[in-house]
PDB file of N, CA, C and O in Angstrom:
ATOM      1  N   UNK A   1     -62.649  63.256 171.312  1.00  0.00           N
ATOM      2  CA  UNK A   1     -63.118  64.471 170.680  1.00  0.00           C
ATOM      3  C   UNK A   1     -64.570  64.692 171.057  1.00  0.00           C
ATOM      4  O   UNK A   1     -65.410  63.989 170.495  1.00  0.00           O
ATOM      5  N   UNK A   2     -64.958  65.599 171.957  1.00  0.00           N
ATOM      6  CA  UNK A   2     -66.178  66.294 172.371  1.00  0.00           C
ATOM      7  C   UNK A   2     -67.321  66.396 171.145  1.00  0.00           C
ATOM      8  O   UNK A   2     -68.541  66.317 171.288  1.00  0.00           O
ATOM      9  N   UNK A   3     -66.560  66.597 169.879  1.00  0.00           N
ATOM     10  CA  UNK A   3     -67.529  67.081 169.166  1.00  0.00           C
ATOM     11  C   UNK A   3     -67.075  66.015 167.681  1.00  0.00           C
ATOM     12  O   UNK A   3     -66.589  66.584 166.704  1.00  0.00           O
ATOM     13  N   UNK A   4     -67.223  64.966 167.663  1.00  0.00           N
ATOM     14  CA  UNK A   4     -67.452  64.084 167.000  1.00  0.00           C
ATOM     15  C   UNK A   4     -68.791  63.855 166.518  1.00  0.00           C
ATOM     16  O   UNK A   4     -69.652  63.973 167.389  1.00  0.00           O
ATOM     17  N   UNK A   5     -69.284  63.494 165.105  1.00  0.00           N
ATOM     18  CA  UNK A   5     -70.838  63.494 165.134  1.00  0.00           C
ATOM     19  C   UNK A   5     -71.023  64.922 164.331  1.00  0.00           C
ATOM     20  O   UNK A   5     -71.664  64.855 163.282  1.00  0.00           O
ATOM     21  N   UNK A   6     -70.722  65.684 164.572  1.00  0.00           N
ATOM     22  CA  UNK A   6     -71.223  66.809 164.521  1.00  0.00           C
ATOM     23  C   UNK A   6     -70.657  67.746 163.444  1.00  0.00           C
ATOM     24  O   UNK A   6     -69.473  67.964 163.701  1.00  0.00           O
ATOM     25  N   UNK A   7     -71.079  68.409 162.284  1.00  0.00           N
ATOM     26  CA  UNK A   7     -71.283  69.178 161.052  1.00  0.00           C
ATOM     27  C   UNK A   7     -70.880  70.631 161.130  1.00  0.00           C
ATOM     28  O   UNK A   7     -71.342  71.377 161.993  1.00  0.00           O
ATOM     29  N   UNK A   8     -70.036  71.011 160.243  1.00  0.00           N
ATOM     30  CA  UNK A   8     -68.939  70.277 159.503  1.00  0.00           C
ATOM     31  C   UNK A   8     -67.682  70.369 160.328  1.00  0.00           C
ATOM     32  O   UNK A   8     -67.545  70.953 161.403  1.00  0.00           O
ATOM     33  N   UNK A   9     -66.531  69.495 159.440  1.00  0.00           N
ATOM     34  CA  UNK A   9     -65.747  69.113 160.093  1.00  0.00           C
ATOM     35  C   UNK A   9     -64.437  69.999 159.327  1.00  0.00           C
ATOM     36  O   UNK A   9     -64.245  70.067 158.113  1.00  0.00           O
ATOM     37  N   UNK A  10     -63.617  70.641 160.408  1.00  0.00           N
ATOM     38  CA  UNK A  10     -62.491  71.792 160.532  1.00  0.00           C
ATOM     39  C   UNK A  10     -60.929  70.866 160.103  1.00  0.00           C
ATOM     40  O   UNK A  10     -60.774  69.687 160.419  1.00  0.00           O
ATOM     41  N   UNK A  11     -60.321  71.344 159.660  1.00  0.00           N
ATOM     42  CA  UNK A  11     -59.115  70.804 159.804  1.00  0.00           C
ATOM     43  C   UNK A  11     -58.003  71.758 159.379  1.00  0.00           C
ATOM     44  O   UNK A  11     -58.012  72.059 158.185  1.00  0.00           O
ATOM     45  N   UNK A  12     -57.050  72.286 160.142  1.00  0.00           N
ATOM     46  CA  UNK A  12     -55.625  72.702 160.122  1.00  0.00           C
ATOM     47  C   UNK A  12     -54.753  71.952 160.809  1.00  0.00           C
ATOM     48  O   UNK A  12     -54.649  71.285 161.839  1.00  0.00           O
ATOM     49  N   UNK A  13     -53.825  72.514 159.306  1.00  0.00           N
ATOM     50  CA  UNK A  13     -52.096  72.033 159.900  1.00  0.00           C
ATOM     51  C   UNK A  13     -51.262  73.210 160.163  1.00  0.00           C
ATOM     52  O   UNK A  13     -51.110  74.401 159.891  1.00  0.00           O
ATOM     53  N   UNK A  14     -50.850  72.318 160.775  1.00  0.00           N
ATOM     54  CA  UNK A  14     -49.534  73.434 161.366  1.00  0.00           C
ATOM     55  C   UNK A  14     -48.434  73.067 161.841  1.00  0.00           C
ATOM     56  O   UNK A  14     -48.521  71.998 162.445  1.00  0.00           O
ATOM     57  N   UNK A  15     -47.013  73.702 161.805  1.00  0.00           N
ATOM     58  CA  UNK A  15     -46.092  73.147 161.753  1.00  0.00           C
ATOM     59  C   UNK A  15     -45.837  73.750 163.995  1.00  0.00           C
ATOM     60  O   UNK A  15     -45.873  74.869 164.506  1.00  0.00           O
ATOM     61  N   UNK A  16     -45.689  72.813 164.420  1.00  0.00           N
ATOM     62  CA  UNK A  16     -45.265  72.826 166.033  1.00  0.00           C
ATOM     63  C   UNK A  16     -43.737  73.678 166.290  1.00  0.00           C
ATOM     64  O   UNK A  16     -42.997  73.575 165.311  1.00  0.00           O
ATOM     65  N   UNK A  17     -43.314  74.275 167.137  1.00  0.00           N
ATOM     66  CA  UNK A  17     -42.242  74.595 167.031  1.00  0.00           C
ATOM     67  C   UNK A  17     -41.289  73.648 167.768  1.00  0.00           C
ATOM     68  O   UNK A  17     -40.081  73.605 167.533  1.00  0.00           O
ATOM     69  N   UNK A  18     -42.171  72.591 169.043  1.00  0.00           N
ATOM     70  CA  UNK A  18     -41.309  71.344 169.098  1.00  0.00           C
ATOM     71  C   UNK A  18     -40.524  70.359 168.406  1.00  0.00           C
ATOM     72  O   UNK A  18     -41.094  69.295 168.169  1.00  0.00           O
ATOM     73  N   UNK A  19     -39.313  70.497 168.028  1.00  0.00           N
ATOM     74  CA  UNK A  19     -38.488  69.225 167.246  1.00  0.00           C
ATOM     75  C   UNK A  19     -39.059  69.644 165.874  1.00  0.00           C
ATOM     76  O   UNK A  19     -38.450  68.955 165.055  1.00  0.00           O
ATOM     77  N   UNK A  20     -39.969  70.473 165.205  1.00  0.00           N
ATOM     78  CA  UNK A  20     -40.031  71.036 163.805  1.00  0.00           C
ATOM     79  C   UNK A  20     -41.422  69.849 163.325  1.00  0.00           C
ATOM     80  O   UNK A  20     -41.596  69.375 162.202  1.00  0.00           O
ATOM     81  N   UNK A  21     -42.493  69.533 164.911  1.00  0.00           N
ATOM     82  CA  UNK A  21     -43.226  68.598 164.375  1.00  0.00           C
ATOM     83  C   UNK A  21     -44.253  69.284 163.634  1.00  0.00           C
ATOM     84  O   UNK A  21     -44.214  70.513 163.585  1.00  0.00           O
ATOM     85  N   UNK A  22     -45.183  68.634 163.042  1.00  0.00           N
ATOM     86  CA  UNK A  22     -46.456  69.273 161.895  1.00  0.00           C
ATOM     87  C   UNK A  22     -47.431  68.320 162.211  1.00  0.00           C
ATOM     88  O   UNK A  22     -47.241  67.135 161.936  1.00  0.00           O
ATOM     89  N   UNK A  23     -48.946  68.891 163.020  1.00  0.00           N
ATOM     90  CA  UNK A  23     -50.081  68.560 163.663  1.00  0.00           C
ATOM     91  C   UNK A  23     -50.940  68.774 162.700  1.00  0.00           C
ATOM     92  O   UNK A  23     -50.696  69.606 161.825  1.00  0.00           O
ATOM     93  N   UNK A  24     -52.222  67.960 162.721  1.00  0.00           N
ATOM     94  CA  UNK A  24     -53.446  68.359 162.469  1.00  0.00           C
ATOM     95  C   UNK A  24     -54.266  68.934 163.461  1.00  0.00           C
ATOM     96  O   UNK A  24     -53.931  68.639 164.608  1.00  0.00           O
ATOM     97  N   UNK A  25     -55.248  69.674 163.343  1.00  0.00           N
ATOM     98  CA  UNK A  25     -55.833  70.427 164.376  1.00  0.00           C
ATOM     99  C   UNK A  25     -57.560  69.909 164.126  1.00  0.00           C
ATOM    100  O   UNK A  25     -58.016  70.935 163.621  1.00  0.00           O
ATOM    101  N   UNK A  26     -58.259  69.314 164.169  1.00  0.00           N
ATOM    102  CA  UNK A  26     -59.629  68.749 163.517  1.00  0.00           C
ATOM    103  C   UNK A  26     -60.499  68.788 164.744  1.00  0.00           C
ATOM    104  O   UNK A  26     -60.354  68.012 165.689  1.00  0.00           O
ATOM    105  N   UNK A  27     -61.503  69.830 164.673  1.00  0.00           N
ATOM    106  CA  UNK A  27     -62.629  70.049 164.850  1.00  0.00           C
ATOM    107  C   UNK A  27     -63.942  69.694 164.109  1.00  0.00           C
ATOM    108  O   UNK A  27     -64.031  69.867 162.894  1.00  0.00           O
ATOM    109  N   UNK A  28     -65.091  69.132 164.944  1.00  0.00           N
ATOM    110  CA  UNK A  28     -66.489  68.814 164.457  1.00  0.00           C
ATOM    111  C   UNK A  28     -67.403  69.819 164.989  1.00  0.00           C
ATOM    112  O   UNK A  28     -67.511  69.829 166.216  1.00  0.00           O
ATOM    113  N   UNK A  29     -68.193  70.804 164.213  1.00  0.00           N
ATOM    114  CA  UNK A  29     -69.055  71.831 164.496  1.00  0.00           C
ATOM    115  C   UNK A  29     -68.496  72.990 164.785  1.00  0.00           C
ATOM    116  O   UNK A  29     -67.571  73.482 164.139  1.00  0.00           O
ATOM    117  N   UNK A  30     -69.166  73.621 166.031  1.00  0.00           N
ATOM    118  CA  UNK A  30     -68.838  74.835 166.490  1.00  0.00           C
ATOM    119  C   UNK A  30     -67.590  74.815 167.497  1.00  0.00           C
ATOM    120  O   UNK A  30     -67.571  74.075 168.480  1.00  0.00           O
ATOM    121  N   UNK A  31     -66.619  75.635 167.186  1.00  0.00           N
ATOM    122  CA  UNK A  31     -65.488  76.270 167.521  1.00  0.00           C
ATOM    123  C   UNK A  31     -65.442  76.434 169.402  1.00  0.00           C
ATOM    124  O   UNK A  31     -65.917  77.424 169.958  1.00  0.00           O
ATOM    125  N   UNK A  32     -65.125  75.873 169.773  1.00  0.00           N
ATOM    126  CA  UNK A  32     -64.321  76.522 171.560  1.00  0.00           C
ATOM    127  C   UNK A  32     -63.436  76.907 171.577  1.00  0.00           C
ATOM    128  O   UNK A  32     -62.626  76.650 170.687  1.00  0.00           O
ATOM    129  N   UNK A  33     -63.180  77.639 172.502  1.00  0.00           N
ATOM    130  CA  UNK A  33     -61.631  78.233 173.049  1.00  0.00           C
ATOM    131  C   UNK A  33     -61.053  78.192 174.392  1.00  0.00           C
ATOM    132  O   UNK A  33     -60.163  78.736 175.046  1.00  0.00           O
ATOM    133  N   UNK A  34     -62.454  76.819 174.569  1.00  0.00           N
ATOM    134  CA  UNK A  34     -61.841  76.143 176.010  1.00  0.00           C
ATOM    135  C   UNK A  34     -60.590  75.786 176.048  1.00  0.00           C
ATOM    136  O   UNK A  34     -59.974  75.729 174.984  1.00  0.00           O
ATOM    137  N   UNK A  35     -60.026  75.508 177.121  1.00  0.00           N
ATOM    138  CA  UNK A  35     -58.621  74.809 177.304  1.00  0.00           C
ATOM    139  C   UNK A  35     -58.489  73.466 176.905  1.00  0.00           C
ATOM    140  O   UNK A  35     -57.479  72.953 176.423  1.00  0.00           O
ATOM    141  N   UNK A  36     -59.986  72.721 177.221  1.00  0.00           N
ATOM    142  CA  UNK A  36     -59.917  71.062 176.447  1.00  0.00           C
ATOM    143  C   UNK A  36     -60.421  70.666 175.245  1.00  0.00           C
ATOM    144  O   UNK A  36     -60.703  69.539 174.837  1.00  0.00           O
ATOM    145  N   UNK A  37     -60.499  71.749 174.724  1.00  0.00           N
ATOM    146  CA  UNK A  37     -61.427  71.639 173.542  1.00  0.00           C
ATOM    147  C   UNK A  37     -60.649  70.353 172.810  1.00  0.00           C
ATOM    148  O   UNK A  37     -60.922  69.173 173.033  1.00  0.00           O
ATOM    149  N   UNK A  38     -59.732  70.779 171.988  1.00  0.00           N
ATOM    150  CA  UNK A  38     -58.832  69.562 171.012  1.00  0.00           C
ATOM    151  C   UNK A  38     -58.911  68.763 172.239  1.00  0.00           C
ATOM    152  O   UNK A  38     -58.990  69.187 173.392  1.00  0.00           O
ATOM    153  N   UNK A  39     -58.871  67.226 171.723  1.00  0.00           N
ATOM    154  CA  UNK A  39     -58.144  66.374 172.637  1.00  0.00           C
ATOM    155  C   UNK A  39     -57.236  65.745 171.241  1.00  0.00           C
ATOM    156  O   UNK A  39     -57.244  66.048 170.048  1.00  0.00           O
ATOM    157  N   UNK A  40     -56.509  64.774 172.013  1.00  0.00           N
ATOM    158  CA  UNK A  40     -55.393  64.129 171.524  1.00  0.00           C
ATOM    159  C   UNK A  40     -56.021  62.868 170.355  1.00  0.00           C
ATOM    160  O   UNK A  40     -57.023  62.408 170.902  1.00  0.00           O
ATOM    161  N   UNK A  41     -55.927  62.553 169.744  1.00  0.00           N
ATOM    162  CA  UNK A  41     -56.319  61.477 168.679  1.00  0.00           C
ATOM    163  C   UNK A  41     -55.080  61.097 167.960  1.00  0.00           C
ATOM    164  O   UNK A  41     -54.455  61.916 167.286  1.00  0.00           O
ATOM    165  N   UNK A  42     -54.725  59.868 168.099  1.00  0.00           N
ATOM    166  CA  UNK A  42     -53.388  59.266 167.245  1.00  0.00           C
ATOM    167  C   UNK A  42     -54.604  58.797 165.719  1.00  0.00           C
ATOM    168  O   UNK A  42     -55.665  58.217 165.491  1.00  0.00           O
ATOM    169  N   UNK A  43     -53.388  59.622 164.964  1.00  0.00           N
ATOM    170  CA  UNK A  43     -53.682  59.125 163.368  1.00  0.00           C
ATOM    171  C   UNK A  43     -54.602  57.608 162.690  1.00  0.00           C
ATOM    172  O   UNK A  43     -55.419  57.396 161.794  1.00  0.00           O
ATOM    173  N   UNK A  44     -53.890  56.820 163.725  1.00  0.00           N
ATOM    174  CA  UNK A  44     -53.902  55.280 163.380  1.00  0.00           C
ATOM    175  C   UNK A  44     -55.536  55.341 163.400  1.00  0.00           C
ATOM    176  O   UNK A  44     -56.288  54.937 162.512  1.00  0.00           O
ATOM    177  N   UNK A  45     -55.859  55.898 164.539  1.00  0.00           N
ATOM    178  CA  UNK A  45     -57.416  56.060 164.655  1.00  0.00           C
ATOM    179  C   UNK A  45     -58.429  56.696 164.078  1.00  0.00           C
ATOM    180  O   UNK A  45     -59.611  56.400 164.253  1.00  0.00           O
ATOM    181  N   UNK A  46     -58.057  57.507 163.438  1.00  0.00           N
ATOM    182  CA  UNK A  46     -58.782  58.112 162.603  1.00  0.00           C
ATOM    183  C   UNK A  46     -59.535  57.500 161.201  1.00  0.00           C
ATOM    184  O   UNK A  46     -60.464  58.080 160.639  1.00  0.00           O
ATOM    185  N   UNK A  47     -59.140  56.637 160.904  1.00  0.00           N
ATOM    186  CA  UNK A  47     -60.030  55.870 160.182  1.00  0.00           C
ATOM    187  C   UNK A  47     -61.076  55.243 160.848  1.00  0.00           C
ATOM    188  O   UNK A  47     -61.645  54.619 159.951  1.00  0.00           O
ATOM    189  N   UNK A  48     -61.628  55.051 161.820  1.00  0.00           N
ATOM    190  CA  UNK A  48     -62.122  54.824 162.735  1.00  0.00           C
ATOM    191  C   UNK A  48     -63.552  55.856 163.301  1.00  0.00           C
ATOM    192  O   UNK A  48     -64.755  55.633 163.437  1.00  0.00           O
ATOM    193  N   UNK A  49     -62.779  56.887 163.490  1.00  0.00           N
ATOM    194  CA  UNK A  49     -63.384  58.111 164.340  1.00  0.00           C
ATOM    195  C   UNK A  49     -63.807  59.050 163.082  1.00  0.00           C
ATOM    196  O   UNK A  49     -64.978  59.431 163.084  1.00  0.00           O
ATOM    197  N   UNK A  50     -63.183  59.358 162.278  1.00  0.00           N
ATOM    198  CA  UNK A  50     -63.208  60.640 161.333  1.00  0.00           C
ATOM    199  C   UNK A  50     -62.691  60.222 160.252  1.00  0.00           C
ATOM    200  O   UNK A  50     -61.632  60.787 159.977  1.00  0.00           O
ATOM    201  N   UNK A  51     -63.281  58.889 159.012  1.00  0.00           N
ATOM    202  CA  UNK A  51     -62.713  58.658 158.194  1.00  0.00           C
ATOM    203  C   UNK A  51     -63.109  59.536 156.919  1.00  0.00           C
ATOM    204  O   UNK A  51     -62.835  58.913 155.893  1.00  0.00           O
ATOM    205  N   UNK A  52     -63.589  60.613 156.701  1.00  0.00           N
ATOM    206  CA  UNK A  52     -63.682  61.526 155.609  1.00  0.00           C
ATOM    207  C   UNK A  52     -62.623  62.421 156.055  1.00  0.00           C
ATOM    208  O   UNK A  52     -62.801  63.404 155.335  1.00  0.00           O
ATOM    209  N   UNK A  53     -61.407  62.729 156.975  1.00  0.00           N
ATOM    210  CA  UNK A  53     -60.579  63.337 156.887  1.00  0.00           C
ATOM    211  C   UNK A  53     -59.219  63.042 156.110  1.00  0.00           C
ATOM    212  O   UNK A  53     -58.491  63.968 155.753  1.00  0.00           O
ATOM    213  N   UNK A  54     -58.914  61.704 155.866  1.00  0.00           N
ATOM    214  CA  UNK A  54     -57.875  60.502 156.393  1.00  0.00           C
ATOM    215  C   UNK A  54     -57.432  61.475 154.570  1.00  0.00           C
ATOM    216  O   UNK A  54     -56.287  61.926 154.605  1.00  0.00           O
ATOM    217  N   UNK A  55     -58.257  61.793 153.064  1.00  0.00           N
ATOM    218  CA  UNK A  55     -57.705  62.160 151.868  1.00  0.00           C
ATOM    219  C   UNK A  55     -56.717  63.428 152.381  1.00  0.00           C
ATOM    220  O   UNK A  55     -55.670  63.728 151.807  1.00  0.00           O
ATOM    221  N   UNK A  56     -57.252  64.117 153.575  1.00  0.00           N
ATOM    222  CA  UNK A  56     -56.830  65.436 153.144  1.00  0.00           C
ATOM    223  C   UNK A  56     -55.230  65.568 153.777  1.00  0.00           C
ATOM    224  O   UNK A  56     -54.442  66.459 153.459  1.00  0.00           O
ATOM    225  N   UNK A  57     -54.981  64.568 154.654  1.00  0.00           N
ATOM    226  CA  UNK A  57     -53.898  64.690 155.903  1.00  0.00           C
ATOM    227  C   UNK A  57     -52.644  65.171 154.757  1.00  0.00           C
ATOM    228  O   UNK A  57     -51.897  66.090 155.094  1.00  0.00           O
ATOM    229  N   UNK A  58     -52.466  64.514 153.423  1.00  0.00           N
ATOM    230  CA  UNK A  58     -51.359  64.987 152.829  1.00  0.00           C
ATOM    231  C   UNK A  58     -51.038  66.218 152.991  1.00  0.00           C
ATOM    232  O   UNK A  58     -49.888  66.607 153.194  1.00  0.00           O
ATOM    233  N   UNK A  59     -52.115  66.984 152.907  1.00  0.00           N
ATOM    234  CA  UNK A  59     -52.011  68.669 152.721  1.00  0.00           C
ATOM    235  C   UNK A  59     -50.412  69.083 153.100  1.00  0.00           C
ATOM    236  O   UNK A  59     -49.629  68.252 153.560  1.00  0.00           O
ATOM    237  N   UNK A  60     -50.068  70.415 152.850  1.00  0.00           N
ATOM    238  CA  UNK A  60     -48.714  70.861 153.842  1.00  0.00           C
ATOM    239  C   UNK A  60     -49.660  71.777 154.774  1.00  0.00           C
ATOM    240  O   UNK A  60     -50.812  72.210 154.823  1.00  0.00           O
ATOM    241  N   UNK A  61     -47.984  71.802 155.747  1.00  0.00           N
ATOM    242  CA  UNK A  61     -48.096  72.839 156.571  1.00  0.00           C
ATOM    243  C   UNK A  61     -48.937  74.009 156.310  1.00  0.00           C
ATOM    244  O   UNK A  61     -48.646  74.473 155.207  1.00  0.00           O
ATOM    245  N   UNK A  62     -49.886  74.679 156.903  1.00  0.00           N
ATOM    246  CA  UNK A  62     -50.887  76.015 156.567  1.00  0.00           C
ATOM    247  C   UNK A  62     -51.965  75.919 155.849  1.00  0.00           C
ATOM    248  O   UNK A  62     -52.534  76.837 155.258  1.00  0.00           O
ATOM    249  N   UNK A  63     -52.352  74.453 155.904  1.00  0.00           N
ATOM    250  CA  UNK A  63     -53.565  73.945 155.072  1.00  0.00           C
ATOM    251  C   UNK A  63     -54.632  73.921 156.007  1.00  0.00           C
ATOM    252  O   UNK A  63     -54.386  73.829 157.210  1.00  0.00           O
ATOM    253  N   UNK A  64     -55.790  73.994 155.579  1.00  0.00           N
ATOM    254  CA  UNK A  64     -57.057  74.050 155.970  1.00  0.00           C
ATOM    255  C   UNK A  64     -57.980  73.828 155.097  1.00  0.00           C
ATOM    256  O   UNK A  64     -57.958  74.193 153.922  1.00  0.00           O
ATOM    257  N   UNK A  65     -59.153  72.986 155.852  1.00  0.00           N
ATOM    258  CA  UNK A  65     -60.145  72.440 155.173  1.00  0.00           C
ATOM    259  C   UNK A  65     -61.400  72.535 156.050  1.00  0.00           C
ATOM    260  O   UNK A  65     -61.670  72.485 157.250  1.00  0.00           O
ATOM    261  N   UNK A  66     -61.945  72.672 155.054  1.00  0.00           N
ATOM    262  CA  UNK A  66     -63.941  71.914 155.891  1.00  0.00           C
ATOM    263  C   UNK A  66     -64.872  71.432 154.725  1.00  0.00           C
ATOM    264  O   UNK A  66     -65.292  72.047 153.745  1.00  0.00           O
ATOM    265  N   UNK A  67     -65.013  70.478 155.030  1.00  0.00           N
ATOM    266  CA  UNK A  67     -66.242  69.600 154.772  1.00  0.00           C
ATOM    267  C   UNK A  67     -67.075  68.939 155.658  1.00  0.00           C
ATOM    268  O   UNK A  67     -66.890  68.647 156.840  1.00  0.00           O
ATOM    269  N   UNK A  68     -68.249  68.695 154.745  1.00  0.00           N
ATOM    270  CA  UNK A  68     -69.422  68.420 155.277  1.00  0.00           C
ATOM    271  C   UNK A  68     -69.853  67.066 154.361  1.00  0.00           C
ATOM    272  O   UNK A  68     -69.584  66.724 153.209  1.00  0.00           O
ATOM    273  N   UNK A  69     -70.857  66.316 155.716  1.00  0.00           N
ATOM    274  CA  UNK A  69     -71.390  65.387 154.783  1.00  0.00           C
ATOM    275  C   UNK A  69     -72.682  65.202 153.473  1.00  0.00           C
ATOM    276  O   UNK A  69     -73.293  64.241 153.004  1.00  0.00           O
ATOM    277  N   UNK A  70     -72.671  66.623 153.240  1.00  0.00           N
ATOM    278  CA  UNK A  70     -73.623  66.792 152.240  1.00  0.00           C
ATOM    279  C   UNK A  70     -72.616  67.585 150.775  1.00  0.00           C
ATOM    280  O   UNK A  70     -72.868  68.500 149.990  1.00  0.00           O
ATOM    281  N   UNK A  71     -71.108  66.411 151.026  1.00  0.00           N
ATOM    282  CA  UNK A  71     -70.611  67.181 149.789  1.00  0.00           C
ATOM    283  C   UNK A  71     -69.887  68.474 149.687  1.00  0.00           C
ATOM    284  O   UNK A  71     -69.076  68.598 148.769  1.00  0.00           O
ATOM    285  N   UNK A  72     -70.056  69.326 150.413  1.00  0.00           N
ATOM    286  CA  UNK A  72     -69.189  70.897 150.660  1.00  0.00           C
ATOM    287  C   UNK A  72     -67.531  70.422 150.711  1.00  0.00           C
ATOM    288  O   UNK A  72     -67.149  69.452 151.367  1.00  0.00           O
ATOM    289  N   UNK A  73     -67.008  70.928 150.236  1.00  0.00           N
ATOM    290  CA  UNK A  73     -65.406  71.007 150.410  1.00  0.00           C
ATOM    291  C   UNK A  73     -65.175  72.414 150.179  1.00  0.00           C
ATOM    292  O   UNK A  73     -65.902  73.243 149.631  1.00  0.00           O
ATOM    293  N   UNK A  74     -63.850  72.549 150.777  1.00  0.00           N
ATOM    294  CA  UNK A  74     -63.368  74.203 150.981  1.00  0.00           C
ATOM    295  C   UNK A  74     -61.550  73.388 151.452  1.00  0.00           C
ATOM    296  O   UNK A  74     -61.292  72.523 152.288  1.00  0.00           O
ATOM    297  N   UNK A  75     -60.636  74.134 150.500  1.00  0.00           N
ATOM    298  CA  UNK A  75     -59.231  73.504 151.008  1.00  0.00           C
ATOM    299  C   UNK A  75     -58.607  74.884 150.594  1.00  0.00           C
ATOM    300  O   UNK A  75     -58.907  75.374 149.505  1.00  0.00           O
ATOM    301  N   UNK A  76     -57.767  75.496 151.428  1.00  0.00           N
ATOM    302  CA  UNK A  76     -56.954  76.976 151.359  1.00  0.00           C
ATOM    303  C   UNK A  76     -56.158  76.593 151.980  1.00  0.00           C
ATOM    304  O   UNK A  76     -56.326  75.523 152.566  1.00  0.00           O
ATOM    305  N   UNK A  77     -55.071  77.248 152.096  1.00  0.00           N
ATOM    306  CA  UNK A  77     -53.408  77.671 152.441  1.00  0.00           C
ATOM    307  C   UNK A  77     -54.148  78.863 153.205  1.00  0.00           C
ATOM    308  O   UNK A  77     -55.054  79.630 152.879  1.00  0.00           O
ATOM    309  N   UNK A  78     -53.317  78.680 154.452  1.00  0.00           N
ATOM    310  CA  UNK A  78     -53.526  80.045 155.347  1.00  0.00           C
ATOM    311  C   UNK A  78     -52.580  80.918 155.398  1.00  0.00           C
ATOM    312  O   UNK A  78     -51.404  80.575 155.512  1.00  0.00           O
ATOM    313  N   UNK A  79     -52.942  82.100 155.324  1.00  0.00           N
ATOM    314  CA  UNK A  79     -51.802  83.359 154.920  1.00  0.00           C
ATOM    315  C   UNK A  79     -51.013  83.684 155.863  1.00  0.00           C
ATOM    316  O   UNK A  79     -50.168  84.562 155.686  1.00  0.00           O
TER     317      UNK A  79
END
């Protein structure tokens, strides 16, 4: 992840239309719409890399979050 480190931290789910899988999508900072922007991160690792995400993964499908390390939380269902 390019943007590890970096304030605040994005997170959507979403349900894949492959095999009916359901991704997290987690961004740190400002937004790209490069082609490599996301890279790949297995779960297992994330305690590791991004352990203030690891409460929210329960969420369902169409969830979204951002927090910051000064305390901010924000958690919505996307319409």
């Amino acid at each position: 992840m390019p943007t590890l480190g970096q304030m605040p931290i994005y997170g959507t789910r979403i349900a894949l239309p492959q095999n009916g899988t359901i991704s997290w999508f987690i961004h740190c900072g400002e937004y790209s719409d490069a082609a490599d922007f996301y890279q790949p991160v297995h779960t297992a690792h994330l305690t590791e890399l991004l352990p203030q995400v690891i409460n929210y993964l329960h969420l369902p499908p169409g969830a979204k979050f951002i927090i910051d390390d000064q305390g901010y939380e924000d958690v919505w269902m996307a319409q």
